[in-house]
mmCIF file of the N, C-alpha and C atoms, coordinates in Angstrom:
data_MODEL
# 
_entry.id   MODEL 
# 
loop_
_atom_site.group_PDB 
_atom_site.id 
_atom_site.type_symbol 
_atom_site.label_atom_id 
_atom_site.label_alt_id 
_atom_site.label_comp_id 
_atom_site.label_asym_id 
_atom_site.label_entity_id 
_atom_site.label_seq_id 
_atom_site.pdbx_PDB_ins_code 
_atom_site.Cartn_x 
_atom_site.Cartn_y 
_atom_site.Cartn_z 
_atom_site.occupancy 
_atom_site.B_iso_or_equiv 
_atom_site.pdbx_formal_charge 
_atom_site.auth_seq_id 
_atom_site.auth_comp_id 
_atom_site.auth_asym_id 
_atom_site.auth_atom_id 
_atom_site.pdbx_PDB_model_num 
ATOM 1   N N  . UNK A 1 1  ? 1.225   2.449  15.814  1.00 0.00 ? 1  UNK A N  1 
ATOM 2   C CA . UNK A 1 1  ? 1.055   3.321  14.661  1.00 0.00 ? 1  UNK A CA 1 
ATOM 3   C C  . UNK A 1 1  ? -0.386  3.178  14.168  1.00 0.00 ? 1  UNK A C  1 
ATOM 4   N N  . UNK A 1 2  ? -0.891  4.471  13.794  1.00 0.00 ? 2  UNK A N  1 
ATOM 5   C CA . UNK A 1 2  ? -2.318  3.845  13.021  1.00 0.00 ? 2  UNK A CA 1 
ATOM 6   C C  . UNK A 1 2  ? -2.471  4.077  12.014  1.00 0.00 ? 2  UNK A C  1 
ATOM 7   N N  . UNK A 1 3  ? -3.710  3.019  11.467  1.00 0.00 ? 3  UNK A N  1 
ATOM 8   C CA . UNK A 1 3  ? -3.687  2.898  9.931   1.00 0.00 ? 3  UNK A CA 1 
ATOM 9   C C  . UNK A 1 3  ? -3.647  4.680  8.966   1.00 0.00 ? 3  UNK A C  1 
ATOM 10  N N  . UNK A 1 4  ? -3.792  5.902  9.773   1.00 0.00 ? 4  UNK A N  1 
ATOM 11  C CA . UNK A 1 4  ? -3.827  6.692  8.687   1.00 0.00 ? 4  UNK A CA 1 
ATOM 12  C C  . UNK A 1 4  ? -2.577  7.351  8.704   1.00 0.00 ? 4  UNK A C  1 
ATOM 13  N N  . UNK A 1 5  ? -1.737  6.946  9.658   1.00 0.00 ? 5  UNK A N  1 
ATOM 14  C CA . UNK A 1 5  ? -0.166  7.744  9.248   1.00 0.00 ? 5  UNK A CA 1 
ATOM 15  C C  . UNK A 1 5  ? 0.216   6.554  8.308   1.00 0.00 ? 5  UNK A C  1 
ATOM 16  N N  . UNK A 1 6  ? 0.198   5.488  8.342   1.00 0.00 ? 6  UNK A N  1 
ATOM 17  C CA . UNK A 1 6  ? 0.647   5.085  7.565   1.00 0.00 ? 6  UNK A CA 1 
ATOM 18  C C  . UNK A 1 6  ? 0.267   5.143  6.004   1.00 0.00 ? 6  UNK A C  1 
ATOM 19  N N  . UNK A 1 7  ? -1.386  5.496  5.884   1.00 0.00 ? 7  UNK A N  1 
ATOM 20  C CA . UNK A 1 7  ? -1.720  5.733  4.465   1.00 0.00 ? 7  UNK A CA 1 
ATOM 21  C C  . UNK A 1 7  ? -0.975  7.347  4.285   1.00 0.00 ? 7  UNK A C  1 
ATOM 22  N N  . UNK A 1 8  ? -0.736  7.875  4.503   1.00 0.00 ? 8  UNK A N  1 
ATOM 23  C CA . UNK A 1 8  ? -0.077  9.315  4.482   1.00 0.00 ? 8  UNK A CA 1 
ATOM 24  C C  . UNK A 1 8  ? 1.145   9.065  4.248   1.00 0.00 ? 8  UNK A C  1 
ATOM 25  N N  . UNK A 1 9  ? 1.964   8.338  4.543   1.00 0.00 ? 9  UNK A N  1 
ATOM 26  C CA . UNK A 1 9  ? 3.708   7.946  4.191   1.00 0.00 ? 9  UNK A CA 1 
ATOM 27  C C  . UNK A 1 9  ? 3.865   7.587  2.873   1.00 0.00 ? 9  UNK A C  1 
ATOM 28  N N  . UNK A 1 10 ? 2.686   6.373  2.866   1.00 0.00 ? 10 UNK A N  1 
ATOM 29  C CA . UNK A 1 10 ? 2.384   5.493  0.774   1.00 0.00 ? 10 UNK A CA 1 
ATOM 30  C C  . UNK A 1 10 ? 1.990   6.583  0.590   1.00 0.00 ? 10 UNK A C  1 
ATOM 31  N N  . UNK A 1 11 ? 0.683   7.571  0.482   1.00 0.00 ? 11 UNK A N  1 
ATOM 32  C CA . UNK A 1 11 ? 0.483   8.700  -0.251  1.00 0.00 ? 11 UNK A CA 1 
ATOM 33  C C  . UNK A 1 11 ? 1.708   9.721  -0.598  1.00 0.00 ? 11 UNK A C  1 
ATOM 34  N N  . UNK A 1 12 ? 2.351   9.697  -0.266  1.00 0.00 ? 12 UNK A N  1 
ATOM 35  C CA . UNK A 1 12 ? 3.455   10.566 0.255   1.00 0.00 ? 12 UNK A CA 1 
ATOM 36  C C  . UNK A 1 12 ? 4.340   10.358 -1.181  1.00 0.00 ? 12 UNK A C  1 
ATOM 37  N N  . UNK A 1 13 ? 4.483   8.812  -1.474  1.00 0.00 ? 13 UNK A N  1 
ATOM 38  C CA . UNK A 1 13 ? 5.312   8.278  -1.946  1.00 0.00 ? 13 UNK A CA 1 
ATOM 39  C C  . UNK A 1 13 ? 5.162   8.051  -3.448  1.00 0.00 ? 13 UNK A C  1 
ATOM 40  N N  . UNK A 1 14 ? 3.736   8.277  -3.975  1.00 0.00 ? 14 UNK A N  1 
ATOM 41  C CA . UNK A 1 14 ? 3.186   8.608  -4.782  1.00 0.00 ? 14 UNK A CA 1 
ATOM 42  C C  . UNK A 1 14 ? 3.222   9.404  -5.822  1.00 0.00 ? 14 UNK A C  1 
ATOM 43  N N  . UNK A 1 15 ? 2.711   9.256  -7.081  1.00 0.00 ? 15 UNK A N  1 
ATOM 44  C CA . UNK A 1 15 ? 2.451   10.710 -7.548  1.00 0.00 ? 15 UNK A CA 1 
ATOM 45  C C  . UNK A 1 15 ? 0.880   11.243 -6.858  1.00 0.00 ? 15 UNK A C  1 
ATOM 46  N N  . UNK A 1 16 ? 0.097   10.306 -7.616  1.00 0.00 ? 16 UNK A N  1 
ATOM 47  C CA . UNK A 1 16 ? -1.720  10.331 -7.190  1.00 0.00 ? 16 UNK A CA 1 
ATOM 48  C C  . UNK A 1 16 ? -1.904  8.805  -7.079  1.00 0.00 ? 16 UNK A C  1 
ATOM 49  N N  . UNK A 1 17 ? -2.099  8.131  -5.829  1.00 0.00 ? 17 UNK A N  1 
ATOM 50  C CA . UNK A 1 17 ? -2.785  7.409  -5.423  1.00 0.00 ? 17 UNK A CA 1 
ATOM 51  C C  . UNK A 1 17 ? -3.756  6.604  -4.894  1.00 0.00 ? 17 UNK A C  1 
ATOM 52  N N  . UNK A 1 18 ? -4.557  6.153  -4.716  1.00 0.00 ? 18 UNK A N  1 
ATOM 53  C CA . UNK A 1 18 ? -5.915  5.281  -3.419  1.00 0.00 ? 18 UNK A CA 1 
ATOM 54  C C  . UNK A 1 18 ? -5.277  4.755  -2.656  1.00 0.00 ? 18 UNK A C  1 
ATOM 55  N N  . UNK A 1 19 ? -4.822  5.134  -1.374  1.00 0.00 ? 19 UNK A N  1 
ATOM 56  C CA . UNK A 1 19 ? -4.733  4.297  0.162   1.00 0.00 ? 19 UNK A CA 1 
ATOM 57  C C  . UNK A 1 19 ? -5.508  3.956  0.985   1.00 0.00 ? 19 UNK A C  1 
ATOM 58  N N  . UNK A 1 20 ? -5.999  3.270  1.238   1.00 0.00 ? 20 UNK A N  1 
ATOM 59  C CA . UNK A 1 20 ? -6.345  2.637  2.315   1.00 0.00 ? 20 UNK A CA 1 
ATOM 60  C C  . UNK A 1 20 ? -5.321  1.844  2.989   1.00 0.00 ? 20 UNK A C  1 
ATOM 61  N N  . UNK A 1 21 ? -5.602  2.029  4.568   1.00 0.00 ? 21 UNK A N  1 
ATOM 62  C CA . UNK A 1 21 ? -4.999  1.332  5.261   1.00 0.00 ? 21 UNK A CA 1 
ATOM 63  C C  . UNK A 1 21 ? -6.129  0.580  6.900   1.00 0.00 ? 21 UNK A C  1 
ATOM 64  N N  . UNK A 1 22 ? -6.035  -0.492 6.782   1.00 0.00 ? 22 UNK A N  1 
ATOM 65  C CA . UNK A 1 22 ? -6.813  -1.053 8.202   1.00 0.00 ? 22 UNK A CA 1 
ATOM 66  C C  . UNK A 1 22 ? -5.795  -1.880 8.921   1.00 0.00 ? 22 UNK A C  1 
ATOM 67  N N  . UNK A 1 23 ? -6.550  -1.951 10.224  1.00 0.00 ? 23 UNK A N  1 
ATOM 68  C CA . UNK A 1 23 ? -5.505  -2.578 11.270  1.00 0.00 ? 23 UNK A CA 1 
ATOM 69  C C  . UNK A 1 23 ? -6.663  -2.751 12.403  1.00 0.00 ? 23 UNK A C  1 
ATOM 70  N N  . UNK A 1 24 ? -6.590  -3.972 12.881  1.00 0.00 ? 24 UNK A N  1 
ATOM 71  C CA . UNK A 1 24 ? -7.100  -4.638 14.292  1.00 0.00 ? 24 UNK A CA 1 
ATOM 72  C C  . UNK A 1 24 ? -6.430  -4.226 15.566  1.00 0.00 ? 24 UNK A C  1 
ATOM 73  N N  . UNK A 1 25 ? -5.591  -4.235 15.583  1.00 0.00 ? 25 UNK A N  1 
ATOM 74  C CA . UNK A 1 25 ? -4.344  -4.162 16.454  1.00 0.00 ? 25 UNK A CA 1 
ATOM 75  C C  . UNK A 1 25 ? -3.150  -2.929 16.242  1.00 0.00 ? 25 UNK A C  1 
ATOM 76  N N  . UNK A 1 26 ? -3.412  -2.439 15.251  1.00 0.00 ? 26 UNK A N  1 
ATOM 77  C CA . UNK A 1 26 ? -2.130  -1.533 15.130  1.00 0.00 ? 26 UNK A CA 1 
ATOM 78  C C  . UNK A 1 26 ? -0.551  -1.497 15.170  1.00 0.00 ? 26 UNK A C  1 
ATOM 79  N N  . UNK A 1 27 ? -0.807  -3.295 14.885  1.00 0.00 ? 27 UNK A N  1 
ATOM 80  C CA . UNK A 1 27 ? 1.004   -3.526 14.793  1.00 0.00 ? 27 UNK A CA 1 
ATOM 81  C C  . UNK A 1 27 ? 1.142   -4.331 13.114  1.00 0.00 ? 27 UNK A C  1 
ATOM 82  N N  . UNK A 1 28 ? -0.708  -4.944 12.907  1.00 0.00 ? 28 UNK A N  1 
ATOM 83  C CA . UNK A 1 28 ? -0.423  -5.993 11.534  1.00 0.00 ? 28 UNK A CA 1 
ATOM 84  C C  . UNK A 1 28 ? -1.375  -5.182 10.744  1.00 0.00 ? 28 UNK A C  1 
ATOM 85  N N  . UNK A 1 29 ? -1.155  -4.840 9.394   1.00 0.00 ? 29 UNK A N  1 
ATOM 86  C CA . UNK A 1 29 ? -1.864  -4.341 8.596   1.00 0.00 ? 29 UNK A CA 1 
ATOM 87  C C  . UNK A 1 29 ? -2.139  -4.255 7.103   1.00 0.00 ? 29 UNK A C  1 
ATOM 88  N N  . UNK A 1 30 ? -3.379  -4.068 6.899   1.00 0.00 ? 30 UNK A N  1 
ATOM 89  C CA . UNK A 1 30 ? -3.463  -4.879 5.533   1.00 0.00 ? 30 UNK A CA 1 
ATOM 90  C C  . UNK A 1 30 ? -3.686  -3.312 4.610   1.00 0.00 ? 30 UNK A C  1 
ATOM 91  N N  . UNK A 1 31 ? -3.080  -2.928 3.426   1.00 0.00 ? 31 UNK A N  1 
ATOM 92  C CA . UNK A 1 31 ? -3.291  -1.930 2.407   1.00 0.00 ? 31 UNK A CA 1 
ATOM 93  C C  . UNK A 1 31 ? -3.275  -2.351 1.154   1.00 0.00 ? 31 UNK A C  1 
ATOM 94  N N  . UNK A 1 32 ? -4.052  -1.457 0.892   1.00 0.00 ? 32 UNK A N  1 
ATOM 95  C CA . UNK A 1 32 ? -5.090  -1.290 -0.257  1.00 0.00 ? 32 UNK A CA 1 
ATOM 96  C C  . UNK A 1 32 ? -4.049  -0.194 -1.398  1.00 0.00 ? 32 UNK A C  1 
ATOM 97  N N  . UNK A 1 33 ? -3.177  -0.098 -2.350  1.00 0.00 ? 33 UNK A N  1 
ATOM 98  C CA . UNK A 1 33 ? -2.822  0.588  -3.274  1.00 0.00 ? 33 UNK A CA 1 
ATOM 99  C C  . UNK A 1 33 ? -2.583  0.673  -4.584  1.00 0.00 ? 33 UNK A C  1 
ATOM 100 N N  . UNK A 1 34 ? -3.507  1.780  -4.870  1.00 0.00 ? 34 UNK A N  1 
ATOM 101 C CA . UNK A 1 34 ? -3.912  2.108  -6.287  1.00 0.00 ? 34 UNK A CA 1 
ATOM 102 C C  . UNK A 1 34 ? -3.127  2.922  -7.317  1.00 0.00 ? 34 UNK A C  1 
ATOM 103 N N  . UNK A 1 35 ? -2.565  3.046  -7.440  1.00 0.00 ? 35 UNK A N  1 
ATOM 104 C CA . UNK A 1 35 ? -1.504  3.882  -8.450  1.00 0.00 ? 35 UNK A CA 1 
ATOM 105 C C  . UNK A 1 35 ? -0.836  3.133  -9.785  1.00 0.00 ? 35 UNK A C  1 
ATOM 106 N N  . UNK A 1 36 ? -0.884  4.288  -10.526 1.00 0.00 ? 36 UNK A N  1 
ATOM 107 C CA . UNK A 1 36 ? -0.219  4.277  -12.128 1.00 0.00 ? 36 UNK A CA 1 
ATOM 108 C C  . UNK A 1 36 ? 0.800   3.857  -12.091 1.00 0.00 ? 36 UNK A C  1 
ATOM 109 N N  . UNK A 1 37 ? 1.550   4.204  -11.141 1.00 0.00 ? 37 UNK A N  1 
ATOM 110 C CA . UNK A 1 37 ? 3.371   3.564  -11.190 1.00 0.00 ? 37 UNK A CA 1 
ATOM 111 C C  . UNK A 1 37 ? 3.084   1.891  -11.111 1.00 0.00 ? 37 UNK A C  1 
ATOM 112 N N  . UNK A 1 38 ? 2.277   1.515  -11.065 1.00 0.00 ? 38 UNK A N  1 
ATOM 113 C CA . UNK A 1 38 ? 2.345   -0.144 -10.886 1.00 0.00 ? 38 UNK A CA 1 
ATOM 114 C C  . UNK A 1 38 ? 2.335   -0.666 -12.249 1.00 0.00 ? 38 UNK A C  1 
ATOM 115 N N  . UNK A 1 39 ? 1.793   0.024  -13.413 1.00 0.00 ? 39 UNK A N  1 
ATOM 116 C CA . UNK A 1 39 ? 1.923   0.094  -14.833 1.00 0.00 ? 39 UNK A CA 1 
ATOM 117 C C  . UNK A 1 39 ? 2.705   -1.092 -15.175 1.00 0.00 ? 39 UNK A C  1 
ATOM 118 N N  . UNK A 1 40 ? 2.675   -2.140 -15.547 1.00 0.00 ? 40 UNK A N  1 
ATOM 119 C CA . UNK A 1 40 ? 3.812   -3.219 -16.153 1.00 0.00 ? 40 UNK A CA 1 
ATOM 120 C C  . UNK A 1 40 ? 4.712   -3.446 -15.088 1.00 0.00 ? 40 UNK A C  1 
ATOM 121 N N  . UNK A 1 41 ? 4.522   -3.912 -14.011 1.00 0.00 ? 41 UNK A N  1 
ATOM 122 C CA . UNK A 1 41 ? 5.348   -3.976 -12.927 1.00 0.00 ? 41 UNK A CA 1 
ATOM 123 C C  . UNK A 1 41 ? 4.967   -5.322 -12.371 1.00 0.00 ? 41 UNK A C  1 
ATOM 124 N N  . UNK A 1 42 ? 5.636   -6.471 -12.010 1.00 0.00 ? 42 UNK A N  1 
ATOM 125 C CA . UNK A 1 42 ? 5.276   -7.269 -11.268 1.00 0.00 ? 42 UNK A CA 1 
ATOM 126 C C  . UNK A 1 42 ? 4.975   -7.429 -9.858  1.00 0.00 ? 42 UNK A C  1 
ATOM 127 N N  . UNK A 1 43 ? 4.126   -7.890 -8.953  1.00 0.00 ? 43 UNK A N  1 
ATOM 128 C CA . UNK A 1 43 ? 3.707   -7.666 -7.672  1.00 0.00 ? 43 UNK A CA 1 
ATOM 129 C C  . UNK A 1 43 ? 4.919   -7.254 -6.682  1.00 0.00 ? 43 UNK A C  1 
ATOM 130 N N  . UNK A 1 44 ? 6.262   -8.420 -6.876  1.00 0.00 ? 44 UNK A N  1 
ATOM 131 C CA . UNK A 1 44 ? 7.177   -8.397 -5.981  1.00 0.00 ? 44 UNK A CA 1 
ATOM 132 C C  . UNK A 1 44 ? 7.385   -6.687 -5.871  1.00 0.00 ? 44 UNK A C  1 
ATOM 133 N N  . UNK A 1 45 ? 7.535   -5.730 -7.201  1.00 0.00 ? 45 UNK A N  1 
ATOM 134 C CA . UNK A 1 45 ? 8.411   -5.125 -7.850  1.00 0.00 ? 45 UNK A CA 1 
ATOM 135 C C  . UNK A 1 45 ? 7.282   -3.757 -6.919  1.00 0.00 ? 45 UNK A C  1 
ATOM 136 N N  . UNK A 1 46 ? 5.882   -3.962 -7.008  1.00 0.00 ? 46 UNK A N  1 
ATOM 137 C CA . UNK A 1 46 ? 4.816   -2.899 -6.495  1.00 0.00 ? 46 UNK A CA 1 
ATOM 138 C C  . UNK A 1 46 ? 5.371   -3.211 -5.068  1.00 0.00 ? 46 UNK A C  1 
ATOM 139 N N  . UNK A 1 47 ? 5.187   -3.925 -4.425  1.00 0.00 ? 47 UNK A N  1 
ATOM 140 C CA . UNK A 1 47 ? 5.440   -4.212 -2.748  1.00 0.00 ? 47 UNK A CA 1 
ATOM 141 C C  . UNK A 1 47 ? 6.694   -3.794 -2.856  1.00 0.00 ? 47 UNK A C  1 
ATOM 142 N N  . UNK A 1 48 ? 7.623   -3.660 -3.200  1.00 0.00 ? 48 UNK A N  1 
ATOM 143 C CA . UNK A 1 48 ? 8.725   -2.905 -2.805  1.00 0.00 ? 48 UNK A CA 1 
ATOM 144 C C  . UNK A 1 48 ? 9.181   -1.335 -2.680  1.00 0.00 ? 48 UNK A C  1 
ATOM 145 N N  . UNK A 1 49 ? 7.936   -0.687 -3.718  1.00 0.00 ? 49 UNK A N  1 
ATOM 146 C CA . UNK A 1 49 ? 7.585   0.657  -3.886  1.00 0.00 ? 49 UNK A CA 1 
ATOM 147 C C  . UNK A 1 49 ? 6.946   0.832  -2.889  1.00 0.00 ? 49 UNK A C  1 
ATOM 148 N N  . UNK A 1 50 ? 5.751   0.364  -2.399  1.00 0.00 ? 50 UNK A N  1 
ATOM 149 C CA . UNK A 1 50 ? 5.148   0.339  -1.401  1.00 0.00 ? 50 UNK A CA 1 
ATOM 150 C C  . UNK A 1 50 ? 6.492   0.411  -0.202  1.00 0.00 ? 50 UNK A C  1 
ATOM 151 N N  . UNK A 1 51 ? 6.834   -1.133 -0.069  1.00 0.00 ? 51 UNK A N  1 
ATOM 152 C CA . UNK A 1 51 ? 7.880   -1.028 1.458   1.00 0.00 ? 51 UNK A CA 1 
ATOM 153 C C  . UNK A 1 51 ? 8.779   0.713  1.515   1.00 0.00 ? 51 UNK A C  1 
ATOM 154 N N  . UNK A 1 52 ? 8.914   0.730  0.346   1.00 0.00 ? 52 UNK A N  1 
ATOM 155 C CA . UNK A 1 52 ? 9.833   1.958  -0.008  1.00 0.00 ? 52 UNK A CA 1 
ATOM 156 C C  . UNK A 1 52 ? 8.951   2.844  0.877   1.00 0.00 ? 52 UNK A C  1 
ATOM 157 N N  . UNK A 1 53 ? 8.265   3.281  0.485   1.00 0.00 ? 53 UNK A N  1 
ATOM 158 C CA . UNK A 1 53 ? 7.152   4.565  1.417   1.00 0.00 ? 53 UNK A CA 1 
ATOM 159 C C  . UNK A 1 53 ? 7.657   4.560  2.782   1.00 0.00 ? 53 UNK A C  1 
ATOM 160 N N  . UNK A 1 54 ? 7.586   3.362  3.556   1.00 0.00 ? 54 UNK A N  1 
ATOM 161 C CA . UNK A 1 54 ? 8.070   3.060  5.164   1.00 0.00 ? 54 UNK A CA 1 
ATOM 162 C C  . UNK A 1 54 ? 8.897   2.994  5.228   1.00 0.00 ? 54 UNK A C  1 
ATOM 163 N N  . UNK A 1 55 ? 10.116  2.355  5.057   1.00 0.00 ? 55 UNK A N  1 
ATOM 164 C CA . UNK A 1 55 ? 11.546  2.486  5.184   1.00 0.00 ? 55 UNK A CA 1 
ATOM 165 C C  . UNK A 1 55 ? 11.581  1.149  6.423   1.00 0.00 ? 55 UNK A C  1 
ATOM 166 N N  . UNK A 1 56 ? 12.229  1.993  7.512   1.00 0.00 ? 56 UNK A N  1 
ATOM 167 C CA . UNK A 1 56 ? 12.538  1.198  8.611   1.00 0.00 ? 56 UNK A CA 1 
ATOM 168 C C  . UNK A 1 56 ? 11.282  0.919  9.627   1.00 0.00 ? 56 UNK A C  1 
ATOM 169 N N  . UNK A 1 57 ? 9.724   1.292  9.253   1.00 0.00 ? 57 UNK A N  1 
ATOM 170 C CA . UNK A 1 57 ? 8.862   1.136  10.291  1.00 0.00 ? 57 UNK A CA 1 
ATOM 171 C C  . UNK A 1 57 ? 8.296   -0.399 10.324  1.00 0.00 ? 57 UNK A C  1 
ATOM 172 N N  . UNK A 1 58 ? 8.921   -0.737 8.820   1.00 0.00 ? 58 UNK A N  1 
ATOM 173 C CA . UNK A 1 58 ? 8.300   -1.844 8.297   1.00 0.00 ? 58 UNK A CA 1 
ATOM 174 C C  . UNK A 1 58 ? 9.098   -2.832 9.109   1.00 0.00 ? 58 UNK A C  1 
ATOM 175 N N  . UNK A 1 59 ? 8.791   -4.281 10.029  1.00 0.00 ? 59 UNK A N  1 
ATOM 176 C CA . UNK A 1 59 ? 9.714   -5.157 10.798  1.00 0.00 ? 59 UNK A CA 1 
ATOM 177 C C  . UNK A 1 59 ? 9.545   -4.341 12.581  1.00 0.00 ? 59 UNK A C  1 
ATOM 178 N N  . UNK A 1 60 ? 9.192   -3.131 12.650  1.00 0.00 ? 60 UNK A N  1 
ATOM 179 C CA . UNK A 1 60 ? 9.297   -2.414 13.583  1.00 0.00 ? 60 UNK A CA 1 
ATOM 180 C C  . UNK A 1 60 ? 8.081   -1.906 14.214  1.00 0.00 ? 60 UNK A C  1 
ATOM 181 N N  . UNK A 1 61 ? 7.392   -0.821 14.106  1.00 0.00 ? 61 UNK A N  1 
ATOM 182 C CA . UNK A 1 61 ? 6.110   0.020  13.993  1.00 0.00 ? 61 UNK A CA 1 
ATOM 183 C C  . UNK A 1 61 ? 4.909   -1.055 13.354  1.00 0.00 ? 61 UNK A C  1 
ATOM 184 N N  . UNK A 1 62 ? 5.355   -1.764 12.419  1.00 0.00 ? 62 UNK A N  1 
ATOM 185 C CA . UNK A 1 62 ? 4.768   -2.034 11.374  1.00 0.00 ? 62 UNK A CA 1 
ATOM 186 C C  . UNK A 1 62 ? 4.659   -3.732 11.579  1.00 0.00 ? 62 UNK A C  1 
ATOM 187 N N  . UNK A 1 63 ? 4.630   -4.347 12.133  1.00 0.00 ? 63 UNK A N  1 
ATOM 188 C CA . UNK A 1 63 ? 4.916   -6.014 11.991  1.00 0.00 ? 63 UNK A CA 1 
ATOM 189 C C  . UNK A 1 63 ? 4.832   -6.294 11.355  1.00 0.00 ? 63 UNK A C  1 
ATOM 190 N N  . UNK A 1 64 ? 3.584   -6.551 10.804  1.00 0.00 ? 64 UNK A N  1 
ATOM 191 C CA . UNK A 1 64 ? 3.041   -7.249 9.542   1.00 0.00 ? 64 UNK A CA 1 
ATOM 192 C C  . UNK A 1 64 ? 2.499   -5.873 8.246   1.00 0.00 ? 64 UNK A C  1 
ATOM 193 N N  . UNK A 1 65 ? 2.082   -6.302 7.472   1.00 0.00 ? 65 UNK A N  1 
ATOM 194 C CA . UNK A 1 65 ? 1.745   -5.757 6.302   1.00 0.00 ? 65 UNK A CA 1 
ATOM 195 C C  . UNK A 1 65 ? 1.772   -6.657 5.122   1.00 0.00 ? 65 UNK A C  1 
ATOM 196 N N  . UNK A 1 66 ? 0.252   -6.301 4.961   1.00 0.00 ? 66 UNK A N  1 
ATOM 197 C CA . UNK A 1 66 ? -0.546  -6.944 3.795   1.00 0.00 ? 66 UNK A CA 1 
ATOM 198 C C  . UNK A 1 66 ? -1.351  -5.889 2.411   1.00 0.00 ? 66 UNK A C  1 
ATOM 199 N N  . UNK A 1 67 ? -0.449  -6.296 1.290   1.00 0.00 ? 67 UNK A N  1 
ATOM 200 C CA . UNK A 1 67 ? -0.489  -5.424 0.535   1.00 0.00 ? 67 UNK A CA 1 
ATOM 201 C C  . UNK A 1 67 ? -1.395  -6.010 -0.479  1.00 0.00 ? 67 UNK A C  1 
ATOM 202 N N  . UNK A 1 68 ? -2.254  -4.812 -1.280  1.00 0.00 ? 68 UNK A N  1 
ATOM 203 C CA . UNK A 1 68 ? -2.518  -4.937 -2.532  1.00 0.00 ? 68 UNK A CA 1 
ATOM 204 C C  . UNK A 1 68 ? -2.716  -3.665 -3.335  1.00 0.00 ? 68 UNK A C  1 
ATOM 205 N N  . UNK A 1 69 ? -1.406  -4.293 -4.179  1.00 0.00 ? 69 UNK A N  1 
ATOM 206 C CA . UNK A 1 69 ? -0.931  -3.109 -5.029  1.00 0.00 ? 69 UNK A CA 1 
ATOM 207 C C  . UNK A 1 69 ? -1.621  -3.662 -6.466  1.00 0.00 ? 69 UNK A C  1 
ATOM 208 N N  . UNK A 1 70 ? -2.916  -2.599 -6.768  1.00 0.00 ? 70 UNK A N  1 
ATOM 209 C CA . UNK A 1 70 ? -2.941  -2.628 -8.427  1.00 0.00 ? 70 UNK A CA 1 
ATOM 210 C C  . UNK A 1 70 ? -3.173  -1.456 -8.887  1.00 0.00 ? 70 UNK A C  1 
ATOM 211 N N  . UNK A 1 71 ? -3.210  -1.548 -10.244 1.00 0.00 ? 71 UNK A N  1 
ATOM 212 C CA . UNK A 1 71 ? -3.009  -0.226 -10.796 1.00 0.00 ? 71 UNK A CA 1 
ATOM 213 C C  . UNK A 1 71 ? -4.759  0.493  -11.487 1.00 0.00 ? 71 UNK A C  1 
ATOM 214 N N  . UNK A 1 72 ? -5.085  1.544  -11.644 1.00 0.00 ? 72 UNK A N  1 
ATOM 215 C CA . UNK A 1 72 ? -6.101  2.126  -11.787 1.00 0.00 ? 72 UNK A CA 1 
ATOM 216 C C  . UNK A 1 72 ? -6.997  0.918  -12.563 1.00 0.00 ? 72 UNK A C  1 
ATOM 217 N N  . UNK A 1 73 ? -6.409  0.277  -13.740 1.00 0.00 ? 73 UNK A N  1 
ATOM 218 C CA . UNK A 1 73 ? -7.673  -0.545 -14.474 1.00 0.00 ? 73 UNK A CA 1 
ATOM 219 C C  . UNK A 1 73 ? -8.212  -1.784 -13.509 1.00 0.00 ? 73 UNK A C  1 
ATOM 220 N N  . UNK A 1 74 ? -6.561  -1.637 -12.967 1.00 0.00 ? 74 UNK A N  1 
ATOM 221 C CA . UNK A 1 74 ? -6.989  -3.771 -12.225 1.00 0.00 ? 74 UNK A CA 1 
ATOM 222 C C  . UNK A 1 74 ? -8.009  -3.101 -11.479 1.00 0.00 ? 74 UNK A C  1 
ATOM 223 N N  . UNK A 1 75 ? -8.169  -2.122 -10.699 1.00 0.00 ? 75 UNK A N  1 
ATOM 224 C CA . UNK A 1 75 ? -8.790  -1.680 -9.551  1.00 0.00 ? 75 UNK A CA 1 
ATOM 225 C C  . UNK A 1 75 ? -10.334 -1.602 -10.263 1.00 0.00 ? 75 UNK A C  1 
ATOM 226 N N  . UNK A 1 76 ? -10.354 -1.034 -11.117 1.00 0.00 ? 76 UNK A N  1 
ATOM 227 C CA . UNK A 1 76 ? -11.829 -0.621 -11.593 1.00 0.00 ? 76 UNK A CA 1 
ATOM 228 C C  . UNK A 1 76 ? -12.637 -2.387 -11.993 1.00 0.00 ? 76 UNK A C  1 
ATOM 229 N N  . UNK A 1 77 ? -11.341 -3.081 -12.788 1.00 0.00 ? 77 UNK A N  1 
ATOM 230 C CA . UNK A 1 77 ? -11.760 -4.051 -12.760 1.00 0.00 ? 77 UNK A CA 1 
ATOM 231 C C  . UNK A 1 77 ? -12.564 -4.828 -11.670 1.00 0.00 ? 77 UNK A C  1 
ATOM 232 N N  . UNK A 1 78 ? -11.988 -4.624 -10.314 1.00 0.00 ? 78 UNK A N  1 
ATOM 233 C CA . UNK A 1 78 ? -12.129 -5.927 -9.703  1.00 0.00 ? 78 UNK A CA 1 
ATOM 234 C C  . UNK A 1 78 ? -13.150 -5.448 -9.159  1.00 0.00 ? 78 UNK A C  1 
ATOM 235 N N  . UNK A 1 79 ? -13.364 -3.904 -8.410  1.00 0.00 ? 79 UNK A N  1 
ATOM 236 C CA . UNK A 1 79 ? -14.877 -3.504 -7.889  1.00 0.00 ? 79 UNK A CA 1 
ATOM 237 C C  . UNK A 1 79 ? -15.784 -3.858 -9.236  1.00 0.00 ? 79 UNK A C  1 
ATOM 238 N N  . UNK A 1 80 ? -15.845 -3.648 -10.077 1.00 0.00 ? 80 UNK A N  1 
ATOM 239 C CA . UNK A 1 80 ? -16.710 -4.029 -10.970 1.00 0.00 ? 80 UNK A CA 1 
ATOM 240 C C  . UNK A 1 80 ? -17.020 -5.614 -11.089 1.00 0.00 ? 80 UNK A C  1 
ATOM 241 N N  . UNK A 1 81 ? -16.235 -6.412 -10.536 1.00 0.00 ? 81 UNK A N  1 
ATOM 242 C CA . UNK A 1 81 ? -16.479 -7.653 -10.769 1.00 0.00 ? 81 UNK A CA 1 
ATOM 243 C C  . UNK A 1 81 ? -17.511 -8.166 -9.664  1.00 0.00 ? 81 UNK A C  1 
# 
């Protein structure tokens, strides 16, 4: 699978989001997601919205996956840092 079907599935899953997705190999992969729905949400609680997007590719298509889910401020925050 490559990293941009898979940013297209999380986009998908979205209202308005930032995806990024990279991959070495195309089986382990690390994403990048930016969205409002993460609003007062704890990490476990974002990675599961996220897994949500993939369904069954995730364990499959998908081996690995490495997430970071924050929401518009954390994001502005941390490039700014």
């Amino acid at each position: 699978m490559q990293p941009a079907e898979i940013e297209e599935l999380i986009i998908a899953g979205f209202e308005d989001a930032t995806v990024r997705v990279a991959s070495d190999d195309n089986h382990h992969f690390e994403a990048l997601v930016v969205a409002a729905e993460f609003e007062g949400k704890r990490p476990l609680a974002r990675h599961q919205l996220v897994y949500k997007c993939l369904g069954a590719l995730v364990g499959d298509e998908i081996h690995a996956l490495s997430i970071s889910a924050m929401t518009p401020d954390e994001w502005q925050q941390a490039r700014g840092a």
